[in-house]
VOPA-810852 format. One record per residue (C-alpha): residue number from 0; residue in three letters; x, y negated, z. Coordinates in Angstrom, 3 decimals, m for minus. Last residue first. Layout:
VOPA-810852
+-----+--------+----------+----------+----------+
: num : residu :     east :    north :       up :
+-----+--------+----------+----------+----------+
: NUM :    ALA :        X :        Y :        Z :
...
+-----+--------+----------+----------+----------+
***
This chain:
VOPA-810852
+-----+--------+----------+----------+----------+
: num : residu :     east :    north :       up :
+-----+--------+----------+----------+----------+
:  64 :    UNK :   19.606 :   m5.810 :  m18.397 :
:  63 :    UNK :   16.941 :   m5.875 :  m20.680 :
:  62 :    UNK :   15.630 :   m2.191 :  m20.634 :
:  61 :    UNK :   15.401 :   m3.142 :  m16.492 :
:  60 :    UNK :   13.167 :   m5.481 :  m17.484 :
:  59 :    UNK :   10.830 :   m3.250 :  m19.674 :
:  58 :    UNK :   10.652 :   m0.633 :  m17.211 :
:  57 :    UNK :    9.510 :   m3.381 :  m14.605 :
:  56 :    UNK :    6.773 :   m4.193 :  m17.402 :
:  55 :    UNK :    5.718 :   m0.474 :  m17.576 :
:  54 :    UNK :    5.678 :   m0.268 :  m14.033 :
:  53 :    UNK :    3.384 :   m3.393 :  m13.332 :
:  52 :    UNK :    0.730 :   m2.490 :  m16.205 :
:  51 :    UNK :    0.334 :    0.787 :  m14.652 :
:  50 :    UNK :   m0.024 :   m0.469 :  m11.166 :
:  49 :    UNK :   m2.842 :   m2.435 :  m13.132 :
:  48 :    UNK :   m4.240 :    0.323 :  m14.549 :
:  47 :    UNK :   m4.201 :    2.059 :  m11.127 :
:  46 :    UNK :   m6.275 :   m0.624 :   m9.039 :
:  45 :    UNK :   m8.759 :   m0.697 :  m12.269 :
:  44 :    UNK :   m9.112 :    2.743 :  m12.248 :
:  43 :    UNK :   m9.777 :    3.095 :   m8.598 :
:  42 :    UNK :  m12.285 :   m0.149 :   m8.201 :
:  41 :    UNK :  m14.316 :    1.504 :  m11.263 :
:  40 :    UNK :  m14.691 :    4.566 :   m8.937 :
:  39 :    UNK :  m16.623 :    3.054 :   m6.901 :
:  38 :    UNK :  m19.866 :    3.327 :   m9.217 :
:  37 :    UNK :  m22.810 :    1.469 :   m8.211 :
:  36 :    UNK :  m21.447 :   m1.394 :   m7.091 :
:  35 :    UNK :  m23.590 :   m3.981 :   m5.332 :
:  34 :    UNK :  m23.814 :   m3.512 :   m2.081 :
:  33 :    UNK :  m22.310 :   m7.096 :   m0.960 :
:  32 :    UNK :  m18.514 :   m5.334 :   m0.428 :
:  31 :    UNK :  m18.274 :   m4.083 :   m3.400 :
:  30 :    UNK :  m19.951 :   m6.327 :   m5.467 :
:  29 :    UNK :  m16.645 :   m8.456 :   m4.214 :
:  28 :    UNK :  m14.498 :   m6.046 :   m4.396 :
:  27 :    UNK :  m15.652 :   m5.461 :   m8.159 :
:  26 :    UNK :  m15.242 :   m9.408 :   m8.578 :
:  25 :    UNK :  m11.499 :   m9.133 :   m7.428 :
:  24 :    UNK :  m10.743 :   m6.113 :   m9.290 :
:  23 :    UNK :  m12.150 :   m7.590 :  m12.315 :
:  22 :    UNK :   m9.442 :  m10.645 :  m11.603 :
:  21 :    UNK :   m6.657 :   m8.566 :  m10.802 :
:  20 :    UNK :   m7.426 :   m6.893 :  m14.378 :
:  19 :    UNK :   m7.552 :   m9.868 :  m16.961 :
:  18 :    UNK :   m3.855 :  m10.954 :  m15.119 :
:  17 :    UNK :   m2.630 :   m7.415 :  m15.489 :
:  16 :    UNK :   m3.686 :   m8.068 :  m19.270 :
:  15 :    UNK :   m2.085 :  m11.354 :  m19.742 :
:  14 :    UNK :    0.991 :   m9.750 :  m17.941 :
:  13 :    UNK :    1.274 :   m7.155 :  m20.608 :
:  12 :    UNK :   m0.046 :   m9.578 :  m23.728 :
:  11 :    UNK :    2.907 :  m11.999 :  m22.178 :
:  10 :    UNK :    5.403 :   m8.408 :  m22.383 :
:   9 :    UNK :    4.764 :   m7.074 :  m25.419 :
:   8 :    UNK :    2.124 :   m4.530 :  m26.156 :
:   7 :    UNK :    3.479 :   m1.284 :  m27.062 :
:   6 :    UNK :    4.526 :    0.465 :  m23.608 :
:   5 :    UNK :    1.104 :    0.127 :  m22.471 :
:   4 :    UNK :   m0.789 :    2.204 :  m25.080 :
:   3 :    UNK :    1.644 :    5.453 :  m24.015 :
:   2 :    UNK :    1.312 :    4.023 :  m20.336 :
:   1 :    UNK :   m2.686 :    5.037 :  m21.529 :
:   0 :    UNK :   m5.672 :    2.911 :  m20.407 :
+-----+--------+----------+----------+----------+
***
């Protein structure tokens, strides 16, 4: 996922998203931690979409003010 892509959606679909996101992170933890993961690299992306997600919406705040 792109900042580029990011910066388009509006801020509910933004926080819908990072909401969509913290909970695959939570499951891939989870499969994670029992064994089950075959590629750990899916727990990187998803922890740096979502930091993604965060700075484009804090970007969008400050825009506000």
């Amino acid at each position: 996922m792109k900042a580029r892509e990011l910066r388009e959606l509006s801020e509910e679909e933004l926080r819908s998203k990072e909401r969509e996101l913290v909970d695959q992170l939570f499951k891939l933890r989870f499969q994670h931690e029992l064994g089950q993961l075959e590629n750990a690299s899916k727990l990187r992306n998803v922890r740096r979409d979502i930091a993604r997600i965060k700075t484009v919406l804090q970007e969008k705040r400050r825009r506000k003010e």
